[in-house]
N, C-alpha and C positions, 0 to 999 in steps of 0.2 A: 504494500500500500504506500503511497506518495504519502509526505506530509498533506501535500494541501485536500487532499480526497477524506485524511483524517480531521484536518481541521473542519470541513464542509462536514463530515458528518459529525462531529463535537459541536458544532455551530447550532447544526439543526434541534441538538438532545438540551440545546441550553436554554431552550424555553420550556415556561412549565406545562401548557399546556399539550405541547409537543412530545415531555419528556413523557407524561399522563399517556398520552395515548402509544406509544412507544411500549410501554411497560404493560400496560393492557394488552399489548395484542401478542407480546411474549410470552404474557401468561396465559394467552387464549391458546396456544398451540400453535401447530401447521397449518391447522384448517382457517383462522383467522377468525374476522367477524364481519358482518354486517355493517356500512357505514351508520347507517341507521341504527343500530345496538351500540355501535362504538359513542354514537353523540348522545342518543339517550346513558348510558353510563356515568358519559365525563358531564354531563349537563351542559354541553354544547349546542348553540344553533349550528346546523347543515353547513352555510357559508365559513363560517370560522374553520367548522371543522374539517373542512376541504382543502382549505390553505394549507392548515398544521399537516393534514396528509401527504400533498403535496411537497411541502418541503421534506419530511420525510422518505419519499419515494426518491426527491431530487438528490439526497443522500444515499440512495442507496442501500435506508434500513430496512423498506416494506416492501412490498410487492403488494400490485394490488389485480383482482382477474373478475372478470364478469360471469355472474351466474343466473342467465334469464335479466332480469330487467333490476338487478341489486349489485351495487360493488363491495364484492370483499377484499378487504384487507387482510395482510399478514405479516407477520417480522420474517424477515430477509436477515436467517439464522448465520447463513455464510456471510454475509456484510456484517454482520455483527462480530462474531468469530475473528475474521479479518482486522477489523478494529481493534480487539480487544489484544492480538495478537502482535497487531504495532504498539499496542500501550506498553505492553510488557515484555517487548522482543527483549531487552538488554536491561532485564529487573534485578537485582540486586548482583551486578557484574557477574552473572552466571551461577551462583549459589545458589540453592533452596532457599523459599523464602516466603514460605509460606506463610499466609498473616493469620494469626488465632482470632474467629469470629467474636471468641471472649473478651479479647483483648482491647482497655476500651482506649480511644482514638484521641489524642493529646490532640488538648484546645488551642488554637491561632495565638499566637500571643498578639495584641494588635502593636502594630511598628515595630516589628522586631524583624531583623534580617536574618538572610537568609545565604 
């Protein structure tokens, strides 16, 4: 994956309503949803949530296929994959690194470098 194809799709995950529907239709499976169940879900109107689809397809996280007169949506599990794949190609210099889910997650200190 290019950086900038990762950026484009880190761009797209970086809004909330986007990231909402993203998350939803990874937990919906392969088979996907309904546009119409997706915006009833997120309490979305149609228009909005066409956009947020949209940009999401434009990245490369969903796939979307017609079934008769309904579009469904799905996560586009390899663009995801891919992604997640650039995030951590070169994670902790090649060591195991596993993170303990227990483990809880040190606070930002604000203005403090880095």
């Amino acid at each position: 994956m290019k950086s900038s194809d990762a950026v484009g799709a880190l761009s797209a995950l970086a809004q909330e309503n986007r990231l909402d529907a993203f998350r939803l239709l990874v937990q919906a499976g392969p088979d996907g949803l309904p546009a119409g169940e997706i915006a009833e879900r997120l309490k979305l109107a149609a228009p909005t949530l066409s956009f947020h689809l949209a940009q999401l397809r434009h990245a490369g996280l969903i796939h979307q296929r017609r079934e008769g007169r309904s579009l469904i949506y799905a996560a586009n599990y390899d663009g995801m994959n891919v992604l997640m794949g650039f995030l951590t190609e070169n994670c902790c210099g090649g060591q195991s690194c596993r993170v303990s889910p227990s483990a809880p997650a040190k606070p930002a200190v604000k203005g403090a470098r880095r």
